[in-house]
C-alpha positions, -999 to 999 in steps of 0.1 A, spaced: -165 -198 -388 -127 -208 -391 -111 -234 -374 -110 -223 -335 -75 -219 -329 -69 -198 -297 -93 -196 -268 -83 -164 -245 -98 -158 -216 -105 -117 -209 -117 -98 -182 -151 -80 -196 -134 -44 -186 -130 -15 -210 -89 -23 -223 -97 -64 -231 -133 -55 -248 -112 -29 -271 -91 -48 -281 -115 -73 -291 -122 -45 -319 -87 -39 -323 -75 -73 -337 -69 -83 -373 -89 -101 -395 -72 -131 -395 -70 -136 -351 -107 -127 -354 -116 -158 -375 -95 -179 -355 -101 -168 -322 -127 -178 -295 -128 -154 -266 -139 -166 -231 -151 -132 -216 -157 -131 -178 -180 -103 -164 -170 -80 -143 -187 -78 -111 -204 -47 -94 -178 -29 -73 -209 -27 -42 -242 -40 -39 -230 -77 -53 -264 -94 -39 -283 -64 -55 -301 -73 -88 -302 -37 -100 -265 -34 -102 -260 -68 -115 -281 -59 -145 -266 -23 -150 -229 -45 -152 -242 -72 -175 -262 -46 -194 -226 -25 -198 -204 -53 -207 -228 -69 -231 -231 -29 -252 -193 -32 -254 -195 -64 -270 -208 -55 -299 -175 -57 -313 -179 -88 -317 -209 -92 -337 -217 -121 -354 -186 -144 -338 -187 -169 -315 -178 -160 -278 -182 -179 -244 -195 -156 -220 -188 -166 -179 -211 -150 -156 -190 -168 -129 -177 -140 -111 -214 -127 -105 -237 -140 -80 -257 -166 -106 -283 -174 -82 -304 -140 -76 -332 -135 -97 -325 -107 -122 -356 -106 -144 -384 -128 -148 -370 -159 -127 -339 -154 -148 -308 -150 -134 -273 -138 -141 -264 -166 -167 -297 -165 -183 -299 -130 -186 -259 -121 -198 -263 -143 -230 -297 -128 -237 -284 -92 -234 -251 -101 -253 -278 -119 -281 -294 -86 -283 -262 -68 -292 -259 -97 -323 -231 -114 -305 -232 -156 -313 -228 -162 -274 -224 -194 -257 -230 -195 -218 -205 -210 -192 -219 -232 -163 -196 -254 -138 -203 -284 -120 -212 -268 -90 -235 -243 -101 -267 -237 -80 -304 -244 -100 -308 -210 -113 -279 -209 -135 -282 -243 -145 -319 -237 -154 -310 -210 -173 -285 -229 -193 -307 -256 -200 -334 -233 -214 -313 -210 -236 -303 -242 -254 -334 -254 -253 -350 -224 -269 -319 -216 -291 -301 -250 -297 -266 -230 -294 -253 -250 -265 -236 -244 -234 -197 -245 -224 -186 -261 -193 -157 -243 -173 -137 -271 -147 -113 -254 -122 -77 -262 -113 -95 -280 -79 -121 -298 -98 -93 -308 -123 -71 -326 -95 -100 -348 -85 -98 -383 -100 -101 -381 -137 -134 -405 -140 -151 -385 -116 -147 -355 -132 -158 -373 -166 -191 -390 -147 -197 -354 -130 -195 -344 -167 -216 -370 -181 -247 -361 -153 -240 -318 -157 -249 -329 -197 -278 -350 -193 -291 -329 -167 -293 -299 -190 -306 -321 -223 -271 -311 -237 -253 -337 -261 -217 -330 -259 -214 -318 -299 -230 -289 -288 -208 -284 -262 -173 -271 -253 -152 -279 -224 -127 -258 -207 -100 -272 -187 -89 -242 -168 -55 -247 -147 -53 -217 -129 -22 -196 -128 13 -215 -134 44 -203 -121 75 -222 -128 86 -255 -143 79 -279 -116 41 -263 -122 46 -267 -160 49 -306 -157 22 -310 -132 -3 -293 -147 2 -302 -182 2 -340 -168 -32 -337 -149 -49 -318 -181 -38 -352 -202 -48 -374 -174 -81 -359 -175 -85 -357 -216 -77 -395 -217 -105 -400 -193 -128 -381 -214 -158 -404 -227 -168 -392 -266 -135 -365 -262 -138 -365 -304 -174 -353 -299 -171 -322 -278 -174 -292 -300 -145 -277 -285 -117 -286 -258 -96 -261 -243 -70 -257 -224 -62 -231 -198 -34 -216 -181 -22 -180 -174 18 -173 -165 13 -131 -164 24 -118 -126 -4 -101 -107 12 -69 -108 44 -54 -123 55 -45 -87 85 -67 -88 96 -47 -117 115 -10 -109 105 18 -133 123 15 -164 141 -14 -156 132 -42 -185 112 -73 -166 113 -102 -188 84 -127 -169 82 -164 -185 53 -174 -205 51 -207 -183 16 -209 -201 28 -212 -234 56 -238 -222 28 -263 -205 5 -262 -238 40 -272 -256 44 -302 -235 8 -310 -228 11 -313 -269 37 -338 -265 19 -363 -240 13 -395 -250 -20 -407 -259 -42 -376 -255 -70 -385 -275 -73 -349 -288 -54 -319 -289 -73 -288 -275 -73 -255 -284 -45 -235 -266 -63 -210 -240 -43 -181 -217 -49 -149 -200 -31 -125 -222 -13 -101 -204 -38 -103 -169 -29 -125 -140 -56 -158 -138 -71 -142 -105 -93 -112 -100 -76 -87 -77 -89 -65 -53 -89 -29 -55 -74 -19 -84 -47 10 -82 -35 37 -103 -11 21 -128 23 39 -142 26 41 -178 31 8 -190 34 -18 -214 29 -52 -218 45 -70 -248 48 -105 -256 71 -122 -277 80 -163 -283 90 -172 -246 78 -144 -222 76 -111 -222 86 -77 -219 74 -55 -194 81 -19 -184 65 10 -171 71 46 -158 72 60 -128 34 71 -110 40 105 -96 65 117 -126 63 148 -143 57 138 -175 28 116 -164 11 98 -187 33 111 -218 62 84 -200 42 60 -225 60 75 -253 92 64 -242 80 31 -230 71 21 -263 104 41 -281 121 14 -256 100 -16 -266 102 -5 -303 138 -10 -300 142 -42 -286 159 -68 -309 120 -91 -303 96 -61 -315 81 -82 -338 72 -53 -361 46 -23 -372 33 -49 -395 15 -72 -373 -13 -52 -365 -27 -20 -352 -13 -22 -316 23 -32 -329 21 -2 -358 11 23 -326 41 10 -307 61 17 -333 49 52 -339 38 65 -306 36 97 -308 12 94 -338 -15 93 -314 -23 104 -280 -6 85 -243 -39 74 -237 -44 58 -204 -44 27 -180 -73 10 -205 -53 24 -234 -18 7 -222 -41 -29 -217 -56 -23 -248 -25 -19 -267 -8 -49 -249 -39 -74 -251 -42 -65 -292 -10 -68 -297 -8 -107 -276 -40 -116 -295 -26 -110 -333 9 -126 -321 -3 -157 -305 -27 -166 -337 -2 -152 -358 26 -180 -340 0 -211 -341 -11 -204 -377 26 -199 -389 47 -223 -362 16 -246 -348 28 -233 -314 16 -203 -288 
């Protein structure tokens, strides 16, 4: 595999895992996806439904056959038995295995027994190792804690940490008072790191998208910050960080699982160097779902449309109306691809996100 360049973290729902098959060539080689699972909408406790959603998300992955992936079971309740005294973590890396993906499960420091037996034995049995996933909360404890707490999650599972990766995930970031902080607690914490050259990977997350677009009117331009992009910048400039991690966002998705998801206006997403541009239709207008046309006419036009040329979500912007308006999994779809191929294509051209 190439050098790990870019570490996004997706939502396992039906727009991010396209997408995944959507990418060029080259943000494929570099890139390392950190897929969450989507919980069951009911019956959380139940293990019938937890299996249908890991068994779902895991047949969509084959996209990504034979590449690397970190898969997070985290938003799944890890400690019901699914199958055989395996549970949830256990059971999403063997089903996503199956499909031929190279998958690498997440644990975090206060993970019950289940999920961190089943970590220990799928490296045990496989010797692919296991990723370890700290929260913004965890991360503002003091930073040699968090490496001894480290240091006893390894041993504990018979993991050495070059078969490990560790992701530093900051939470969402609004704002430049936010962009210093964090980006001084993630190098307060790397410079604590004992062996931080012998981790397989480090990453660093943030994610800067809003929630929702409902600050933004219908076809009024919203221009949002990428305030993630801006605290990898300066974490990059820190002073004695013993090792610079792999840059890690959100894409074009808010840090935080909402609630119940509503019907979305045509819409589109777009990055570009320093935030991005956002606009979308109206819900209940005529023209429903054909308003994406214009939406990406609009985008097209804009002095930062980086061109048809970067990929296949860029080349459909630019000629809408060669395909169909799709729908709310189309418009992520487009907006994630498109992120993906311009953030690899930035750090393998300008070292920067």
């Amino acid at each position: 595999m190439a050098d790990v360049l870019y570490a996004p973290v997706l939502k396992g729902r039906q727009g991010e895992l396209a997408a995944l098959s959507m990418i060029q060539p080259v943000t494929r080689r570099h890139a390392l996806p950190v897929l969450e699972i989507m919980p069951p909408a009911d019956e959380v406790y139940a293990a019938a439904a937890l299996r249908s959603a890991i068994e779902r998300t895991a047949t969509k992955l084959k996209v990504w056959a034979g590449q690397r992936l970190l898969l997070d079971a985290g938003l799944l309740t890890t400690e019901v038995e699914l199958r055989d005294g395996v549970g949830a973590v256990g059971f999403s890396v063997a089903a996503a295995a199956d499909h031929g993906v190279e998958v690498t499960p997440i644990v975090r420091l206060n993970d019950g027994p289940l999920a961190r037996r089943d970590a220990a034995t799928w490296h045990a049995d496989t010797r692919r190792g296991i990723a370890v996933r700290l929260s913004a909360e965890e991360l503002d404890e003091d930073a040699q804690d968090i490496d001894e707490a480290l240091t006893e999650l390894l041993q504990g599972l018979g993991v050495d940490r070059r078969d490990a990766d560790l992701v530093l995930d900051l939470g969402p970031v609004a704002g430049d008072l936010m962009v210093r902080a964090h980006s001084r607690l993630a190098a307060d914490v790397l410079r604590e790191l004992s062996g931080a050259q012998e981790w397989r990977e480090v990453i660093v997350s943030s994610g800067a998208f809003p929630a929702d677009l409902s600050a933004y009117p219908a076809w009024v331009l919203g221009e949002p910050p990428r305030y993630d992009a801006a605290l990898y910048d300066q974490l990059r400039q820190r002073r004695r960080v013993p090792r610079q991690p792999v840059f890690s966002d959100y894409a074009v998705t808010h840090p935080i699982l909402a609630g119940i998801a509503h019907r979305p206006s045509p819409q589109l997403r777009y990055t570009v160097a320093d935030r991005w541009l956002v606009l979308k239709g109206r819900l209940n207008d005529p023209q429903s779902h054909a308003q994406f046309y214009d939406v990406c006419e609009t985008i097209a036009s804009h002095a930062d449309f980086v061109g048809a040329a970067l990929g296949r979500a860029d080349a459909r912007i630019a000629n809408s109306r060669g395909g169909g308006p799709g729908n709310a999994s189309t418009w992520r779809e487009v907006g994630t691809t498109h992120h993906l191929d311009y953030v690899v294509q930035r750090i393998t051209t300008l070292g920067e996100p």
